[in-house]
C-alpha positions as CSV (number, residue, x, y, z in Angstrom):
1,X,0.0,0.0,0.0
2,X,2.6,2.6,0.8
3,X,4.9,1.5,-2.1
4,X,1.3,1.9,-4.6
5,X,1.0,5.2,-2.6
6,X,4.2,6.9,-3.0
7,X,4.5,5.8,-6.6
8,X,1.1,7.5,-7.4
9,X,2.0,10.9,-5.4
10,X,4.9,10.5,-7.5
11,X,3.1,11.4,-10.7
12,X,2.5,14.1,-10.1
13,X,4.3,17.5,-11.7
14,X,7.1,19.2,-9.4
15,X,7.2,19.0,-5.5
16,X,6.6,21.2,-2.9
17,X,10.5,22.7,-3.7
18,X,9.3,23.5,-7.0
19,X,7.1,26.4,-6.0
20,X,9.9,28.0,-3.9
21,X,11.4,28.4,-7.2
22,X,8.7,31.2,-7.8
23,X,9.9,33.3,-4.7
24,X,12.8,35.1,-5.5
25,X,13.8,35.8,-2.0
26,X,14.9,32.2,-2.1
27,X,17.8,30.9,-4.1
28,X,18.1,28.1,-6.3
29,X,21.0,26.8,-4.0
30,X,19.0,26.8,-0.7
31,X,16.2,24.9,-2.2
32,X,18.6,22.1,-4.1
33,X,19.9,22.2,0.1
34,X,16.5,21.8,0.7
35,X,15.8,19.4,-1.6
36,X,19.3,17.0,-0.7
37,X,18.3,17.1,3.1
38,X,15.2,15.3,2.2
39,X,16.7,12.7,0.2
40,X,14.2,14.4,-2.6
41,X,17.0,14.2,-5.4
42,X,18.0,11.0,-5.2
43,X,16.0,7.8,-7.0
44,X,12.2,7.4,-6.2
45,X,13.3,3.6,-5.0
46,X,16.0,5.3,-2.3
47,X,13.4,7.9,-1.4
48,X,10.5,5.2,-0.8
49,X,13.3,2.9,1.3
50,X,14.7,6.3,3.1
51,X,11.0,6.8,4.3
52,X,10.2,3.5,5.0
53,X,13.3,2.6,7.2
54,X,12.4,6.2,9.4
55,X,8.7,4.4,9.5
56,X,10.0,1.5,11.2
57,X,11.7,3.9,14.2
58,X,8.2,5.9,14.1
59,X,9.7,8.9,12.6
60,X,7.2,10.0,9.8
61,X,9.3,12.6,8.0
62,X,9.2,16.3,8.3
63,X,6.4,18.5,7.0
64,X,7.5,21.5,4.1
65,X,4.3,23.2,4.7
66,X,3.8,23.6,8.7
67,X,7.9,22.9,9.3
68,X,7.1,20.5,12.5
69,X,8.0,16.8,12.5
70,X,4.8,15.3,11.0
71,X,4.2,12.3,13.9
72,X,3.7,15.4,15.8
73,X,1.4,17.7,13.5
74,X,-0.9,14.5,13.4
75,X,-0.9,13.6,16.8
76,X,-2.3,16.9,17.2
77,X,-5.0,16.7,14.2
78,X,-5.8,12.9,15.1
79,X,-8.1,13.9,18.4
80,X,-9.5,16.5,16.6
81,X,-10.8,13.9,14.4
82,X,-11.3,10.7,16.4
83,X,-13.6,12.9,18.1
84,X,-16.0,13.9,15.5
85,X,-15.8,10.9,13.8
86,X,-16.8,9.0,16.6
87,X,-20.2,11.0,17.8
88,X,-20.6,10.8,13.8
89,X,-20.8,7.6,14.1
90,X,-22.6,7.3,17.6
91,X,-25.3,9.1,15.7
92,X,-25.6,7.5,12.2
93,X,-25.5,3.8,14.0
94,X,-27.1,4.6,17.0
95,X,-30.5,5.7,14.8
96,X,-29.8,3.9,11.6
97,X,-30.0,0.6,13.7
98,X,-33.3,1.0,14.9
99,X,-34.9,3.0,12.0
100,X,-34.1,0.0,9.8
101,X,-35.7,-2.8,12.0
102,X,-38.8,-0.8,12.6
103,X,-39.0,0.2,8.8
104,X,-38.1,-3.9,7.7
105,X,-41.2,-4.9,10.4
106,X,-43.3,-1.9,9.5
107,X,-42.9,-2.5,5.8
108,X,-45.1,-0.2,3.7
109,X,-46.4,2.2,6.9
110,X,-46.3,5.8,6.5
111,X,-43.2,5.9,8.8
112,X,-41.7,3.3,6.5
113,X,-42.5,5.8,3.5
114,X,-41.4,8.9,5.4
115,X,-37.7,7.4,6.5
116,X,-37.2,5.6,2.8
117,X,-37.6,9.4,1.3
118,X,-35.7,10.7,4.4
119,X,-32.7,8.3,3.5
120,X,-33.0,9.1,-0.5
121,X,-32.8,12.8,0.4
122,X,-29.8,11.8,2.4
123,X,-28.2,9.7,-0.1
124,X,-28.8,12.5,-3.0
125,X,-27.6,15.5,-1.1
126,X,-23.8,15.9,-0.9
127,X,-22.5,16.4,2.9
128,X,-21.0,20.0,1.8
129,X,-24.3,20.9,0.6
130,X,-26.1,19.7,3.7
131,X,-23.2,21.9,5.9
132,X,-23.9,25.1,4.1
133,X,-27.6,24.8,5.3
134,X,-27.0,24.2,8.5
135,X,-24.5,27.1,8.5
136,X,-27.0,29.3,6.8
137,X,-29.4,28.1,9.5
138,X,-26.8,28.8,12.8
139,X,-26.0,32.2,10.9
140,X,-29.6,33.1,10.9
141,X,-31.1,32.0,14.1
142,X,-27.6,32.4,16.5
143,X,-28.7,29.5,18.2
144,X,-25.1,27.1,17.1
145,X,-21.7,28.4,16.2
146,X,-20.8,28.9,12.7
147,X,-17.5,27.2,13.0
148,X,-14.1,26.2,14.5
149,X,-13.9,23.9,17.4
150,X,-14.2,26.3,20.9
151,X,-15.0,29.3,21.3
152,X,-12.8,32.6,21.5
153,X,-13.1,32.3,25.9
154,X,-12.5,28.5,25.5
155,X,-9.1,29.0,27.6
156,X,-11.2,30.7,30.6
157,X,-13.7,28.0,30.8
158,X,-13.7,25.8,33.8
159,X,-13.5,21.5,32.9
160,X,-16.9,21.1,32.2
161,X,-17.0,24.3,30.5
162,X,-14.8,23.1,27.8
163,X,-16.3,20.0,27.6
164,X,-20.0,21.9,27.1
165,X,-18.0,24.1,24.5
166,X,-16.5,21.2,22.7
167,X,-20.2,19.5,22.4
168,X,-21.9,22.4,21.2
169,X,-19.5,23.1,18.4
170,X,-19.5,19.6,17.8
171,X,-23.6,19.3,16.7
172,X,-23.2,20.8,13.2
173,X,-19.9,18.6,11.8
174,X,-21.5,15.7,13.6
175,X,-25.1,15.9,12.2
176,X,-23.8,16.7,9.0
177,X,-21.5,13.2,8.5
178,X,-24.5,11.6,10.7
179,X,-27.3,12.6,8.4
180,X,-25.0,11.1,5.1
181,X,-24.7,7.8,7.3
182,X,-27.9,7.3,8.8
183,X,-29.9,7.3,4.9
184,X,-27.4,4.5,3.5
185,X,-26.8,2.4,6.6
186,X,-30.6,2.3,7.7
187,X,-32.1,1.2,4.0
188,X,-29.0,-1.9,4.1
189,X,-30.8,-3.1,7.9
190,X,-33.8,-2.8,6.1
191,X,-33.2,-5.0,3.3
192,X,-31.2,-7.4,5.1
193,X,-34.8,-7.4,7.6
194,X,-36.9,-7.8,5.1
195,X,-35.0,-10.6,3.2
196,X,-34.5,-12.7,6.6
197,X,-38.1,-12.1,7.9
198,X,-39.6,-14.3,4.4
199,X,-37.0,-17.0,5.5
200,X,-38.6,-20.6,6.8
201,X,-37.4,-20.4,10.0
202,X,-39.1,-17.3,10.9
203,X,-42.8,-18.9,9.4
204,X,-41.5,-21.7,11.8
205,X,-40.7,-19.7,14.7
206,X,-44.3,-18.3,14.8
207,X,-45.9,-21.0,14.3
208,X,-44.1,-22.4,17.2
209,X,-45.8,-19.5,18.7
210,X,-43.0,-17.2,20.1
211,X,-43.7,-13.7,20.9
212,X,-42.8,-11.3,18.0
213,X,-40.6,-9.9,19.6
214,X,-38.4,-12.9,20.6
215,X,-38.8,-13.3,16.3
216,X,-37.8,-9.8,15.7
217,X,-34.8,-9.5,18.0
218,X,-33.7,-13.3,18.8
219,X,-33.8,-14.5,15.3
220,X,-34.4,-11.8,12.6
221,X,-31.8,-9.5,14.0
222,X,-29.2,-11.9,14.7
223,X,-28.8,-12.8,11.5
224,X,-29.6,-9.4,10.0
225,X,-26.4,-7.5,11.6
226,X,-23.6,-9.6,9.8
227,X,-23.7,-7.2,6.6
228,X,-23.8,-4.5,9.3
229,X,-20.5,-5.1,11.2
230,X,-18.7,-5.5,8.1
231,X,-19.7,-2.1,7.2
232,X,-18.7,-1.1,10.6
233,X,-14.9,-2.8,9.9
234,X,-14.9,-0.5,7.2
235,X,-16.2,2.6,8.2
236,X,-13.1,3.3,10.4
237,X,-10.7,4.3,7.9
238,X,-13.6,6.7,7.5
239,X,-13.1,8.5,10.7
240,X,-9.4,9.8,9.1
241,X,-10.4,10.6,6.2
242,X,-14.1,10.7,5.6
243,X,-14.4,13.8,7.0
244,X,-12.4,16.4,5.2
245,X,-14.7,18.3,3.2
246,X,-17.0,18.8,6.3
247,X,-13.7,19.6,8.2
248,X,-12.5,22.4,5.6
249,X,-16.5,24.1,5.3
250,X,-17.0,23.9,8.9
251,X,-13.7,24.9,10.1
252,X,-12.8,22.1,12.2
253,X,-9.1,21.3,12.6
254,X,-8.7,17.5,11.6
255,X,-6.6,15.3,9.9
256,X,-9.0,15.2,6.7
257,X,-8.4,18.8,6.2
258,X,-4.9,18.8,7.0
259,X,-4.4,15.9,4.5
260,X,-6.2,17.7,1.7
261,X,-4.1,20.5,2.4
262,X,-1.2,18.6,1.7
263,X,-2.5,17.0,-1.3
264,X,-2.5,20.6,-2.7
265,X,0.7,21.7,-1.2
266,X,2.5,18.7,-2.3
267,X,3.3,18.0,1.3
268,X,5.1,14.3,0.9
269,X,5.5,12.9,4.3
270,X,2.2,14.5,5.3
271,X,0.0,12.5,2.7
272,X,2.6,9.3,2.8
273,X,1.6,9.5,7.3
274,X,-2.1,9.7,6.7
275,X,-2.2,7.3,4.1
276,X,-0.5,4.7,6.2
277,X,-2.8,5.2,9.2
278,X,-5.8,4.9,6.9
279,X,-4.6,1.7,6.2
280,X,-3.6,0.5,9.3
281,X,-7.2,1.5,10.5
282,X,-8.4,-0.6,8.0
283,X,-7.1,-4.2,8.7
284,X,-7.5,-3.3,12.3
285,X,-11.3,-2.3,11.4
286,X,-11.9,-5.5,9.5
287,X,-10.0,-8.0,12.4
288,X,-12.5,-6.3,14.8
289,X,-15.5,-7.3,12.1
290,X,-14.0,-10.7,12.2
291,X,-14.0,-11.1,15.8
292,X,-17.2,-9.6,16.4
293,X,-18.9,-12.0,13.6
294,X,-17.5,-15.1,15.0
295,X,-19.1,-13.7,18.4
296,X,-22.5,-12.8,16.6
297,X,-23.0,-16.0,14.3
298,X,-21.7,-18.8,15.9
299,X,-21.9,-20.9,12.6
300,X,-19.2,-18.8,11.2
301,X,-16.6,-19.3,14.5
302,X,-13.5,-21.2,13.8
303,X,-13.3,-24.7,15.7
């Protein structure tokens, strides 16, 4: 993945040293210095091994853009993120969940038909979109902030002060990735609902004359959720980088903004340090779908 990675940031035009050619305050001398103390003019295959053996010893490289070691501009950026990302998701699963089951045993209802157009208007509208109305509406009513992370008095707040402040400027970039989440993921518990409640063993389950609930939440659900915490394996990579146009529009200083900002700055070891944690997220996320199938289905647990 990083090898794929570095070879693809590789195509394109220039690097970051390129555009301090158009400053003529700086020489070309100090930028081919620049360019030799980064190992930037030698071979792409010594640049990719220089940065992988500094990997190994946790030292990520050294950011042209912000001039900090990078391990330590995303340390910073990374809580800023985890946090959002995670009431994001405390939102979109915590309410997608239920609307599906209800919608899947409700099939048809007027509820039913009011969340299935609720989830296509979700689907259709784009989450920047959906953050410029909620802007417009904080900016009109004064009743949420209209962006950054605390407020200007943050520092003066007492503990649970800051922790108020943090939540309150935390509703719009949360509902905004929850909304998005909520329309897809409650329409796939639906489906995967409906298709389990026309199976045999839930005509045989009633006839055995079990409650509907014990049906519902015993049986259907049980083996409704497997599709479900795949998606949930996936979805945190998600938390890095799923979030960077709503970061940008709303202000909110994460990692998905920072690494779009390197993307257009050319920042190297930036991109080459978020790419490798969204991957690393990502084998973690699926072992914990694997483990938390084999806990859910036991016909699917290894012997």
């Amino acid at each position: 993945m990083t090898l794929l990675s570095f070879l693809v940031i590789q195509l394109a035009p220039g690097d970051y040293f390129d555009q301090l050619k158009m400053n003529p305050q700086i020489s070309p001398e100090t930028i081919e210095q620049m360019r030799h103390q980064f190992n930037l003019d030698k071979p792409l295959w010594i640049q990719y091994l220089k940065w992988l053996q500094g990997v190994v010893q946790f030292d990520f490289g050294y950011s042209f853009t912000y001039h900090t070691p990078v391990s330590f501009l995303i340390k910073e950026r990374l809580i800023n993120t985890l946090i959002l990302g995670v009431a994001a998701m405390l939102i979109s699963w915590g309410l997608a969940i239920p609307i599906g089951i209800y919608c899947a045993v409700k099939q048809y209802s007027w509820i039913d038909k009011f969340f299935s157009f609720f989830s296509y208007v979700g689907m259709s509208l784009p989450t920047f979109f959906t953050a410029f109305l909620l802007l417009f509406f904080a900016a009109s009513t004064g009743w949420l902030p209209t962006g950054g992370m605390i407020s200007a008095n943050h520092e003066s707040m007492s503990l649970f002060g800051k922790i108020i402040d943090y939540g309150y400027h935390l509703i719009i970039p949360a509902i905004v990735l929850g909304f998005h989440s909520i329309a897809s993921l409650s329409r796939i518990m639906r489906g995967t609902m409906l298709e389990n409640l026309r199976q045999q063993y839930v005509i045989t389950a009633r006839a055995k004359g079990l409650k509907e609930k014990t049906v519902i939440f015993k049986h259907v659900l049980r083996n409704s959720i497997n599709p479900m915490i795949t998606l949930f394996g996936y979805s945190l990579p998600g938390l890095l980088s799923g979030a960077a146009i709503t970061e940008i529009i709303i202000a909110w200083p994460g990692l998905g903004r920072l690494m779009l900002e390197a993307i257009m700055s050319q920042d190297l070891f930036v991109i080459m340090a978020d790419l490798l944690m969204g991957g690393f997220l990502l084998i973690i996320g699926n072992l914990i779908a694997d483990v938390m199938l084999a806990l859910s289905d036991p016909r699917i647990r290894y012997s």
